[in-house]
N, C-alpha and C positions, 0 to 999 in steps of 0.2 A: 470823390466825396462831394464836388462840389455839384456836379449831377443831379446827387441824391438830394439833399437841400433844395433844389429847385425843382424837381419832380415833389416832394414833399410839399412846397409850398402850391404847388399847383391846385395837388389834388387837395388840399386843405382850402383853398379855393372855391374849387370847386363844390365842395362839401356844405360850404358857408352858403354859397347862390343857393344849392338846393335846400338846405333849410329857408330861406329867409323866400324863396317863390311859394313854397310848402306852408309856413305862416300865412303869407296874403293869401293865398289859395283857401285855407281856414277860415280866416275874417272875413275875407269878401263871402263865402258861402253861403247860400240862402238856409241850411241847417243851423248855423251859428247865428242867423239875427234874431230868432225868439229870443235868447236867452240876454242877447246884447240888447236890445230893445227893454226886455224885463230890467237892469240892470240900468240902464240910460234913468229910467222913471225911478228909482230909487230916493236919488237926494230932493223928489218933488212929493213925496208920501208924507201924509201924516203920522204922526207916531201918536195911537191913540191906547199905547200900551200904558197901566198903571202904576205908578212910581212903585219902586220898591218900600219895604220896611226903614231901610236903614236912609232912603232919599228924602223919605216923609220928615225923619227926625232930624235931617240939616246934616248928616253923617257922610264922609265920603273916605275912601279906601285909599291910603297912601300916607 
C-alpha cells in the first residue's frame, strides 16, 4: 500500500511540472503577446464612453 501512495505522489508530481512548463510555454508565446500587450494598455485608456441614464441623475445600483 505504501508503494502505491508514493507511486501516486510521484506521478501527481509529475503531472503538476507538466502543467505548470505548459503555462510558461503559453505566456512566454509569441501567439499570446497580442492579446497580453492589448490587455497591459487597458488601465491607460480613456473611457470616453457616455454616462448612463441613471449616472446623470446621481443614481447608483445597491
Amino acid at each position: 500500500m505504501e508503494d502505491l501512495v508514493n507511486n501516486l505522489r510521484s506521478i501527481i508530481t509529475v503531472i503538476g511540472l507538466l502543467c505548470f512548463l505548459g503555462i510558461c510555454y503559453w505566456a512566454f508565446s509569441k501567439h499570446a503577446r497580442a492579446g497580453f500587450d492589448e490587455a497591459a494598455q487597458l488601465p491607460l485608456t480613456d473611457d470616453d464612453l457616455p454616462a448612463s441614464p441613471a449616472e446623470k441623475e446621481g443614481k447608483t445600483n445597491g
